[in-house]
C-alpha positions as CSV (number, residue, x, y, z in Angstrom):
1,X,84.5,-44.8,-46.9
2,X,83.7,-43.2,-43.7
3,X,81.1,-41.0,-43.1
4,X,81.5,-37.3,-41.4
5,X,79.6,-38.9,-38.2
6,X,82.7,-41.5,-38.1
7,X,85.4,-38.9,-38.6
8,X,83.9,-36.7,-35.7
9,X,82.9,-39.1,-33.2
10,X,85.9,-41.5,-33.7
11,X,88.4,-39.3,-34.5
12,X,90.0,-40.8,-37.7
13,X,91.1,-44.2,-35.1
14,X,92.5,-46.5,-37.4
15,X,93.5,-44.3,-40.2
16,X,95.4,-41.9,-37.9
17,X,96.7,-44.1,-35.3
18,X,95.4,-45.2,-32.0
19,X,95.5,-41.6,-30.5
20,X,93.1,-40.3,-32.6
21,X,93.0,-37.3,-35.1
22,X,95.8,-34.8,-33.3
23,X,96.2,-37.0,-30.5
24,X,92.9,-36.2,-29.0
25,X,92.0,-39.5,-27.2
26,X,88.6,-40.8,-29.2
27,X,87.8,-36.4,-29.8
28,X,89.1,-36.1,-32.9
29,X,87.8,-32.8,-35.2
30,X,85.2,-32.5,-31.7
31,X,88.1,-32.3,-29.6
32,X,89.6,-30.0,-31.7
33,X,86.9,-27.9,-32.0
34,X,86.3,-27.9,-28.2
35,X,89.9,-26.3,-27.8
36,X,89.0,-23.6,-30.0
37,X,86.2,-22.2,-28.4
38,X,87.5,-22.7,-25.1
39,X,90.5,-20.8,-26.1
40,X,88.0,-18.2,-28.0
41,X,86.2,-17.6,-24.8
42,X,89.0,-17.1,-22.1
43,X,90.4,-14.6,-24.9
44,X,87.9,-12.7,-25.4
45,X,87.4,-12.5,-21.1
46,X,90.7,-11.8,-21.4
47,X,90.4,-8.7,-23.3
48,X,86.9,-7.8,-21.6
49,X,88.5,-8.4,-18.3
50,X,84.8,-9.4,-17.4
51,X,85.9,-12.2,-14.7
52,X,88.0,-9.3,-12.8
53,X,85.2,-6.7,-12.1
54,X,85.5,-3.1,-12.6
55,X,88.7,-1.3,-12.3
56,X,88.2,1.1,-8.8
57,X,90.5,3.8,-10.4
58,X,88.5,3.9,-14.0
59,X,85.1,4.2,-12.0
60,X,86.3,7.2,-9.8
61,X,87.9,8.6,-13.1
62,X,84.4,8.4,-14.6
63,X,82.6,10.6,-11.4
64,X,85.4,12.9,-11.8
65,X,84.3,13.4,-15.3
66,X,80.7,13.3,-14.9
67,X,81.1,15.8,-12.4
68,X,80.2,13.9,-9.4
69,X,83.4,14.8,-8.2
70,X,85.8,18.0,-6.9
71,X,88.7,17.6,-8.1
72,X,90.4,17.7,-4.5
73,X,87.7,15.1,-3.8
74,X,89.3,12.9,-7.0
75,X,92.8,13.6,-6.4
76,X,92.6,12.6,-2.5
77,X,90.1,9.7,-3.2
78,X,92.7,8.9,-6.5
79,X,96.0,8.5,-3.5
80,X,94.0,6.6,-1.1
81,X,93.5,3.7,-3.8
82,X,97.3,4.1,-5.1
83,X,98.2,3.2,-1.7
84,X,96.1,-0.1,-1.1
């Protein structure tokens, strides 16, 4: 019987074929598990849209509304970025 350290590490070789456990090379369920997250995390930068930065449009939106702004300052300001 093989133990949960073999199944991990070795990645059910022998039992599964020579590819391993989902044809992860040697990876196995570690493998497996290593696509997961790394799909988890590009997802959820994905939605965040943390790797892109700020969006210039949202931030002059947001001194528009906190009054930082005219709005002929906003609406000028608001063109000169639709054009770029």
């Amino acid at each position: 019987m093989l133990g949960m350290y073999d199944i991990a590490y070795r990645g059910f070789n022998g039992i599964c074929g020579t590819r391993g456990f989902y044809g992860f090379h040697g990876g196995g369920i570690m493998g497996l598990i290593l696509l997961l997250v790394v799909a988890v995390v590009i997802y959820k930068m994905y939605k965040s849209r943390s790797f892109i930065g700020p969006n210039p449009l949202d931030e002059l939106k947001m001194k528009y509304v906190n009054g930082e702004l005219t709005e002929e300052e906003y609406l000028r300001k608001k063109e000169v970025l639709k054009k770029k």
